[in-house]
C-alpha positions as CSV (number, residue, x, y, z in Angstrom):
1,X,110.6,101.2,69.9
2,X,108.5,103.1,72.6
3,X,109.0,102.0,75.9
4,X,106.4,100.9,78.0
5,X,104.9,102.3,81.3
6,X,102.4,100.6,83.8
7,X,101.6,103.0,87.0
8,X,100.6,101.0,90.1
9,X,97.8,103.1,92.0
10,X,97.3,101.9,96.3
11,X,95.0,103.7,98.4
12,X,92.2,105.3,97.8
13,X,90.3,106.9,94.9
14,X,91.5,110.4,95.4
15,X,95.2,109.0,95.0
16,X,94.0,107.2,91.5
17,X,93.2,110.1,90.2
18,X,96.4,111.7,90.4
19,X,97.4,108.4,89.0
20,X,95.4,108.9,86.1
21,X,97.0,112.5,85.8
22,X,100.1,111.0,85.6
23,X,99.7,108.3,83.1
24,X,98.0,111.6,80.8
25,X,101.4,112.4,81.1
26,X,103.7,109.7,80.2
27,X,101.3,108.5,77.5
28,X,102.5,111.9,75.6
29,X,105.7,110.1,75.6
30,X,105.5,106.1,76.6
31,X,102.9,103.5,75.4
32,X,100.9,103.0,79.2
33,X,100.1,99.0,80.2
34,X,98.1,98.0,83.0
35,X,100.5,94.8,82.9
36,X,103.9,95.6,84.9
37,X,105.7,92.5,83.9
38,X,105.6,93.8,80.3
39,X,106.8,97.2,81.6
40,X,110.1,98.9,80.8
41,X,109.1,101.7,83.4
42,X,106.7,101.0,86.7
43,X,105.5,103.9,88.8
44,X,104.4,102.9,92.1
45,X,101.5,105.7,93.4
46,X,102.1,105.3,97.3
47,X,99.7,105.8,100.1
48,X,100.4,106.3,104.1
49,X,97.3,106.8,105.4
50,X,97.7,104.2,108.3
51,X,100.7,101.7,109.0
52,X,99.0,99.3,106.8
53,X,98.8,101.7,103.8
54,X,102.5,102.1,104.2
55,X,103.3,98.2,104.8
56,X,101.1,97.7,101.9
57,X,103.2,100.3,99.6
58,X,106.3,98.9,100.8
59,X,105.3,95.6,99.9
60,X,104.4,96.7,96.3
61,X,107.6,98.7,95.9
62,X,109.4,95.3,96.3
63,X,106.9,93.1,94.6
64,X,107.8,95.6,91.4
65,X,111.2,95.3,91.8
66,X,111.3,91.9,91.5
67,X,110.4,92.7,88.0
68,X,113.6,94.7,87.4
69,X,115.6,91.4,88.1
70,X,113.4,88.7,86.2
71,X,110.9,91.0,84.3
72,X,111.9,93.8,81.2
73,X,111.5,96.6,83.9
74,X,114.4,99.1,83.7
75,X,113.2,101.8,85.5
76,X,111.0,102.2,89.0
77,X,109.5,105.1,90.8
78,X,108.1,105.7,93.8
79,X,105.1,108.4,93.5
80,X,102.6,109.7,96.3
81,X,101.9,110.3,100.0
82,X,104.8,107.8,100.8
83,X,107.2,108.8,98.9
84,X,106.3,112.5,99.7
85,X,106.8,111.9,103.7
86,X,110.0,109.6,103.5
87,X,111.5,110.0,100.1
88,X,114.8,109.9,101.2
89,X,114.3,106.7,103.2
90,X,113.1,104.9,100.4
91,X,115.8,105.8,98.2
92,X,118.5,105.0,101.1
93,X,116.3,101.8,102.2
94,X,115.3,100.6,99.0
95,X,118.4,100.7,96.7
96,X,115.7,99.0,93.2
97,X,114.3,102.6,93.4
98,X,115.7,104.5,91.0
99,X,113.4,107.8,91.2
100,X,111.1,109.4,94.3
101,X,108.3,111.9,92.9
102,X,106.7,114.2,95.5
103,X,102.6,114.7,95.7
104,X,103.1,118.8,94.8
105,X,105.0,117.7,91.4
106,X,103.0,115.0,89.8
107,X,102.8,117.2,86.6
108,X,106.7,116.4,86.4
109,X,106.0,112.7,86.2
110,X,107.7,112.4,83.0
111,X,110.8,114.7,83.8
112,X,111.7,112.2,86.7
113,X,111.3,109.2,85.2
114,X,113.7,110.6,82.0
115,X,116.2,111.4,84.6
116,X,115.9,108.4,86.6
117,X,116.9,106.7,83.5
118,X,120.5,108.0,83.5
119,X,120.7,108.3,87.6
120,X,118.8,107.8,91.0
121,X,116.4,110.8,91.2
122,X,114.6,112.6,94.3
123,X,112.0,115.2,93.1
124,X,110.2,116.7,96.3
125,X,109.5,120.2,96.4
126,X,110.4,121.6,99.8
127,X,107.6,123.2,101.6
128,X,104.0,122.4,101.6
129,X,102.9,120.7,98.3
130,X,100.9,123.0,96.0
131,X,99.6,120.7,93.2
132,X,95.7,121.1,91.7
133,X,95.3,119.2,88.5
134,X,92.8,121.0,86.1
135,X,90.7,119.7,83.0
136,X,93.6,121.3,80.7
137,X,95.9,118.5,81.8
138,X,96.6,115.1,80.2
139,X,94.5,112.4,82.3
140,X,94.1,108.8,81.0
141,X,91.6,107.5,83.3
142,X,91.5,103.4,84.7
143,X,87.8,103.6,85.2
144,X,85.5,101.7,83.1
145,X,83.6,103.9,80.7
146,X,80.7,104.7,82.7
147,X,82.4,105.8,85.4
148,X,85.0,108.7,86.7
149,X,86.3,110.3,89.5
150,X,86.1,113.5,90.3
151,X,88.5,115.3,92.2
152,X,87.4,119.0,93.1
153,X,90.1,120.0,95.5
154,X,93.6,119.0,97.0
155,X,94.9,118.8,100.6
156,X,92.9,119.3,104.3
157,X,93.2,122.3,106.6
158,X,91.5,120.0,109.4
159,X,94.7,118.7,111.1
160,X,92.6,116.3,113.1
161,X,94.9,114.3,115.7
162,X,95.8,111.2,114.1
163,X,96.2,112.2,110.7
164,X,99.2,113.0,108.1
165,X,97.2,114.2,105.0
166,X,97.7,118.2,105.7
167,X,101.4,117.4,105.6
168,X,101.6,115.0,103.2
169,X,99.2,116.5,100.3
170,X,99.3,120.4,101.6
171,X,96.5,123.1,103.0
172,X,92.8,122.9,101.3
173,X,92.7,124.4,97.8
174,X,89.8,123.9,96.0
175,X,89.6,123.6,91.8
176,X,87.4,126.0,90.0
177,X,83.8,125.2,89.4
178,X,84.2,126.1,85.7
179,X,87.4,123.6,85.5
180,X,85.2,121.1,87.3
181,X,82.1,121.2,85.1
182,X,84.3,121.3,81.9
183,X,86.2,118.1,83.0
184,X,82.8,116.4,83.6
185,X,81.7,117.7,80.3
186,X,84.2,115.8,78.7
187,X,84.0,113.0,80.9
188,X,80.1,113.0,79.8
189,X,81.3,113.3,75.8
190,X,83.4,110.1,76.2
191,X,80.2,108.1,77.7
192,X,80.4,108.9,81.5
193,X,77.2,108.5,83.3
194,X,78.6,108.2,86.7
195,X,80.7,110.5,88.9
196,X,82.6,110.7,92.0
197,X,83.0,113.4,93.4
198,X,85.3,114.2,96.3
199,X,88.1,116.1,97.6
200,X,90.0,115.5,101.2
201,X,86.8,117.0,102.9
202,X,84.1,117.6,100.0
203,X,81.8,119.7,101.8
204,X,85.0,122.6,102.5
205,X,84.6,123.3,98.9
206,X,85.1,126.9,97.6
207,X,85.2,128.0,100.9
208,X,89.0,129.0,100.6
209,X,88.1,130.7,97.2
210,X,85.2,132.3,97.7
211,X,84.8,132.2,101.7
212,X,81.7,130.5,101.4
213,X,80.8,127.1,100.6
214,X,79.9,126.3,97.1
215,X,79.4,122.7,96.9
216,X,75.5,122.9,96.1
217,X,76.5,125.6,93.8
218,X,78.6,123.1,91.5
219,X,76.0,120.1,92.6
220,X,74.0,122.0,90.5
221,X,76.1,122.8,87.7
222,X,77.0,119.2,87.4
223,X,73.4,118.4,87.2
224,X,72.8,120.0,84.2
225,X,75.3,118.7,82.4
226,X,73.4,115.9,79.6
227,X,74.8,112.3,80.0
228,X,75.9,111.9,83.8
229,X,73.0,110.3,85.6
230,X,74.6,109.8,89.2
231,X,76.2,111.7,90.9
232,X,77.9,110.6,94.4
233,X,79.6,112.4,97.0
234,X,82.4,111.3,99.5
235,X,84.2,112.3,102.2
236,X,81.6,114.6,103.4
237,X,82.4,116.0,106.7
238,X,79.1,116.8,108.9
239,X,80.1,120.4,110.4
240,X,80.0,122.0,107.3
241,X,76.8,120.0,105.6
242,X,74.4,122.9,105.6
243,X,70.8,122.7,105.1
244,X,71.3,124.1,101.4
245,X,73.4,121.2,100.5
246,X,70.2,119.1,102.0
247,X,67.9,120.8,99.5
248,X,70.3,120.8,96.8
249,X,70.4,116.6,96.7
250,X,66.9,116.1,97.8
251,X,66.1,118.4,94.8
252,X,68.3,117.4,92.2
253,X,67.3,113.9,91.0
254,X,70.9,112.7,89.8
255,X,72.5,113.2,92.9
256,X,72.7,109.8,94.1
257,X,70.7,109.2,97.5
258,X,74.0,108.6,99.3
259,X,76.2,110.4,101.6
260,X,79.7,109.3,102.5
261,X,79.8,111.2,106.3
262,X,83.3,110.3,108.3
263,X,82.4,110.9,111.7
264,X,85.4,108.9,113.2
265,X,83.7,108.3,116.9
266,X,80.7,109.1,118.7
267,X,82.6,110.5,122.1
268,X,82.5,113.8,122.6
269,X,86.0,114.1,124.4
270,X,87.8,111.2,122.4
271,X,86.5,113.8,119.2
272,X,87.9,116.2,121.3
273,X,90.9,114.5,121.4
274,X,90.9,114.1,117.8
275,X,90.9,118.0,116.9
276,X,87.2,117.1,114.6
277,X,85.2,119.8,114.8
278,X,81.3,119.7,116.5
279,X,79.8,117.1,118.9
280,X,78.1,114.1,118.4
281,X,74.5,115.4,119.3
282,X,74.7,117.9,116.4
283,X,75.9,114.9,113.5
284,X,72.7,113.1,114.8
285,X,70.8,115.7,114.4
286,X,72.0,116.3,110.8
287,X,71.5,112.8,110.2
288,X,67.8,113.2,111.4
289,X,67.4,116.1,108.9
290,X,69.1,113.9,105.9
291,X,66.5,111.0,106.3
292,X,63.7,113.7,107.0
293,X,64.2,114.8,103.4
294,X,65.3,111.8,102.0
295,X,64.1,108.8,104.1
296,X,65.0,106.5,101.4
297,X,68.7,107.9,101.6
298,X,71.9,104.9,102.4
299,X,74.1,106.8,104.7
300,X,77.9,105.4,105.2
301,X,80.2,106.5,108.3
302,X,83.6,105.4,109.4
303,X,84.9,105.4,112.7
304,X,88.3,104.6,114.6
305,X,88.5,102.3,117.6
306,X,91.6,102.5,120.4
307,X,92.1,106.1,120.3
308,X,94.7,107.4,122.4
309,X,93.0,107.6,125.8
310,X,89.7,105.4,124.7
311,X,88.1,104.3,127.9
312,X,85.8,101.3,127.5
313,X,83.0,103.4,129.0
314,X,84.2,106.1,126.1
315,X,83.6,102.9,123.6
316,X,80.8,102.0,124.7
317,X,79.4,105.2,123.9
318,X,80.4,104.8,120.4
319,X,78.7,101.2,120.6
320,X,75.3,102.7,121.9
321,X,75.3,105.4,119.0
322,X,75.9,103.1,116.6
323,X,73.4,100.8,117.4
324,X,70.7,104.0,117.4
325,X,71.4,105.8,114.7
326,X,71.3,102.4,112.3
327,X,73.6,103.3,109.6
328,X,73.5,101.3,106.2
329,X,76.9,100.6,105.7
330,X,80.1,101.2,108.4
331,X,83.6,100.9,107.9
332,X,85.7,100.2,111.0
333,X,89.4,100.9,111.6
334,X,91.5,100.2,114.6
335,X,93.4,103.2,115.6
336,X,96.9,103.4,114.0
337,X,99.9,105.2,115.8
338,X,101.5,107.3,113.0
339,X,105.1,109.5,113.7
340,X,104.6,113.1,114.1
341,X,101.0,113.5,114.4
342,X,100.0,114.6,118.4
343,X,97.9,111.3,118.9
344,X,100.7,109.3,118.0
345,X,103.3,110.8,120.5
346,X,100.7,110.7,123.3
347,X,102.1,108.1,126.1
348,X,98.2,106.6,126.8
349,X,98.0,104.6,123.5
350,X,95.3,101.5,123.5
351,X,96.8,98.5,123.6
352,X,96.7,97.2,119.8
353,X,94.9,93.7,120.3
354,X,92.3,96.0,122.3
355,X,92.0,98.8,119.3
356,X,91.3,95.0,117.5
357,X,88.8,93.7,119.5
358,X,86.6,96.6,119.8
359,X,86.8,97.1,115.9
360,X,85.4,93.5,115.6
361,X,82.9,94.1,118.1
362,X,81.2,97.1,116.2
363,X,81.6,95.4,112.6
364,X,79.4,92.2,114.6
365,X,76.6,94.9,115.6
366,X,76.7,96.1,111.9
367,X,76.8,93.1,110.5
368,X,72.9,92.6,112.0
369,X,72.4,96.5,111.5
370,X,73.2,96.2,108.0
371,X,71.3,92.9,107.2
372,X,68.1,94.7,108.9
373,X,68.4,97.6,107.4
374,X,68.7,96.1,103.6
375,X,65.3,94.4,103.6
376,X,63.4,97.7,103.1
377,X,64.5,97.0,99.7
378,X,62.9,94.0,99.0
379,X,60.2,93.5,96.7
380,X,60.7,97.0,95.6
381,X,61.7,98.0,92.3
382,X,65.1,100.1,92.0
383,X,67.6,101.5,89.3
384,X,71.5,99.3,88.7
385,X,73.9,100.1,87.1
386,X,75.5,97.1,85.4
387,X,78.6,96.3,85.9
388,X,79.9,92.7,84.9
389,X,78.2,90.0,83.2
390,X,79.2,86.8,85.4
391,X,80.3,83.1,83.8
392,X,77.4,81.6,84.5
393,X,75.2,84.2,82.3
394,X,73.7,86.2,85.0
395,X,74.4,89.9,85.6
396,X,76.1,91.5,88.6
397,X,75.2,95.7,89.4
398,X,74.9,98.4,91.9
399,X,71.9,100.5,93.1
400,X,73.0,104.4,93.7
401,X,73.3,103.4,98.0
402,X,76.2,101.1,96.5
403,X,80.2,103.3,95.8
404,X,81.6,101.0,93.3
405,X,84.7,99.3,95.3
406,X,83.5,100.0,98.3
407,X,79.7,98.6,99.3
408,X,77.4,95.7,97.9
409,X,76.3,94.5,94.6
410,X,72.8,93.2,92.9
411,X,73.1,90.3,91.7
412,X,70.6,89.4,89.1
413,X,68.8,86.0,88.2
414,X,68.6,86.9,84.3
415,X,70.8,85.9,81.5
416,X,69.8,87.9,79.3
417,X,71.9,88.9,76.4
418,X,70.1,91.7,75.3
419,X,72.1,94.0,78.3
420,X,75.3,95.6,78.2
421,X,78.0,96.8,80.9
422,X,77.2,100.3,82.0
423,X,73.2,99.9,81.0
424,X,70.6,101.4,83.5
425,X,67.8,98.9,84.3
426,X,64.8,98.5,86.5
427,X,65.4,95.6,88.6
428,X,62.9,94.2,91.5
429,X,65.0,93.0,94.6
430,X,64.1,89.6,96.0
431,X,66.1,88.7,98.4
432,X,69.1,90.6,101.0
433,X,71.6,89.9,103.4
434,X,74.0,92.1,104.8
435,X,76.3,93.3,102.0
436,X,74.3,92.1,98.4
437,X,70.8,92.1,97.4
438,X,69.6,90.1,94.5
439,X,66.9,90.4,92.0
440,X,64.8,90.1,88.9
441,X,64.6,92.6,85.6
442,X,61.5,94.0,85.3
443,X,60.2,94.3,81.9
């Protein structure tokens, strides 16, 4: 009888995709479940972004071991940025693990969890990990139909302050644009309309293959192939979004008026501090220039409160931006003291219940920000995408200023039973508050 194999997937979308990858993979061998208590073999894709990323993957770890004891579960490994940066210490800590899988050999999935079978396993290449998945390899993707993700490079070469990814995923390396565009191809052949696309920082891409930046270049390219209709990008950095990639979405009517733009704080010395590169003035000014072309564009930012050193004068300078520049939709995060990164080891750390309280002072601001800034849409008539049909008969959707997972939904008064999940449709918006809007079909 084939043995089963469920892959758990935390953090972010990036880190599913190398989840999908690997269940490509073990479905060569094993029959995949999303259900672990019917699984023989549980793979646990880590993330260790910030301490509650790693307290979160910790947590699952255990969770799925439970299901080794009172479950049919056999077998459990530990995959991703966790297991990459403290492998050992997982298999030493955590003695259910029977198998630790590196981020630079996810291709090996399967050759780890065979082994693992017979004996406790570590598989982490030394050095920096070199993984890039291509369109030739096995993927088995968790989206629903109409939607993929679209990974078009691996690892960061930004080394900002705070942050583990360069040592945890490797240096920038982007994919191909012909290995991009045939993956979307297929993705497009199996009924995709909507892509993702994204890498560590998006707009780096080609640069280290080409020494320029190509990302309108393949913007274009995706455009053309028949079947997507959006197409969104994340993790956009602002010092390298050139006017070119400006024209390139204004131009091309599938890319979704949406950008995704980290800026992480609106201090010049804290992003100093950080190691991001530009200043403040000149991310405002590129916002100015996205809304001149676009003004109908949703623009999303995250930033970090209680950075080593943050004064509150240094806050409130963050505050002020934020209340002028308006953005649609802002994640906060309080500032999160990780080993071996040069923020973390500096001795003028914010006090944590202060890194708190400022982030719940900035989401109150957006809170009104956001509900202001959704009723341009009402009364106007806009494109959703259809996601769920809800008990009660009505429909719930996304306009293309909405990243599934991530920002609002449309909720829509009809019950009509003539729509389908993944369906298109005109809709006019009749009322908004901060996160949703809701509305009417028009005929």
């Amino acid at each position: 009888m084939t043995k089963k194999v469920a892959v758990v997937t935390l953090g972010c979308p990036k880190n599913q995709v190398d989840s999908e990858v690997m269940a490509g993979f073990l479905a060569q061998d094993y029959l995949v479940t999303e259900n672990p208590e019917e699984a023989d073999i549980i793979v646990v894709n880590t993330c260790t972004f910030i301490q509650s990323a790693k307290e979160e993957s910790i947590e699952t770890i255990l969770e799925m071991a439970g299901f080794k004891e009172f479950g049919s579960a056999q077998t459990l490994i530990a995959t991703g940025c966790l297991a990459q940066r403290y492998g050992s210490d997982l298999m030493q800590d955590i003695p259910e693990l029977d198998g630790v899988l590196g981020t630079g050999n996810i291709d090996e999935i399967t050759k780890i969890v065979q082994a693992a079978e017979g004996r406790r396993t570590t598989l982490i290449k030394p050095g920096v990990p070199d993984f890039l998945h291509d369109e030739t390899m096995p993927r088995k993707r968790s989206t629903p139909d109409y939607l993929a993700y679209v990974k078009i490079a691996e690892g960061c070469d930004n080394y900002c302050t705070y942050c583990v990814i360069p040592y945890v995923r490797g240096h920038f390396r982007s994919r191909s644009e012909e290995s991009v565009v045939r993956e979307v191809q297929e993705m497009a052949a199996q009924g995709v309309k909507e892509i993702m696309v994204m890498a560590q920082d998006t707009t780096r891409y080609g640069h280290d293959l080409q020494g320029e930046l190509r990302l309108p270049q393949l913007i274009r390219q995706l455009a053309r192939v028949e079947g997507i209709e959006w197409i969104r990008l994340m993790y956009c950095y602002p010092e390298r979004f050139t006017d070119e990639l400006i024209e390139t979405i204004r131009q091309e009517p599938k890319v979704c008026r949406y950008i995704d733009l980290p800026l992480q704080h609106a201090d010049n010395k804290i992003l100093k501090d950080m190691n991001r590169q530009g200043t403040i003035e000149q991310a405002e000014m590129l916002i100015r220039k996205l809304r001149s072309a676009m003004p109908d564009i949703t623009l999303r930012t995250t930033m970090i409160t209680g950075f080593p050193g943050e004064t509150e004068q240094e806050f409130q300078t963050l505050v002020n931006f934020i209340q002028r520049v308006q953005f649609d939709r802002l994640g906060v995060f309080p500032y999160s003291q990780e080993e071996n990164t040069p923020a973390g080891q500096r001795q003028d750390q914010v006090p944590p219940e202060v890194r708190e309280q400022r982030r719940e002072q900035i989401m109150q601001i957006q809170q009104e920000i956001s509900l202001d800034r959704q009723q341009r849409w009402v009364k106007r008539v806009v494109t959703v995408m259809l996601e769920q049909k809800l008990p009660d008969g009505r429909w719930m959707g996304r306009t293309e200023g909405d990243a599934p997972e991530i920002d609002g939904q449309v909720y829509i008064t009809d019950t009509q039973t003539s729509l389908h999940v993944g369906d298109m449709i005109k809709v006019r918006i009749l009322e908004a508050d901060s996160y949703d809007l809701i509305g009417e079909v028009v005929s």
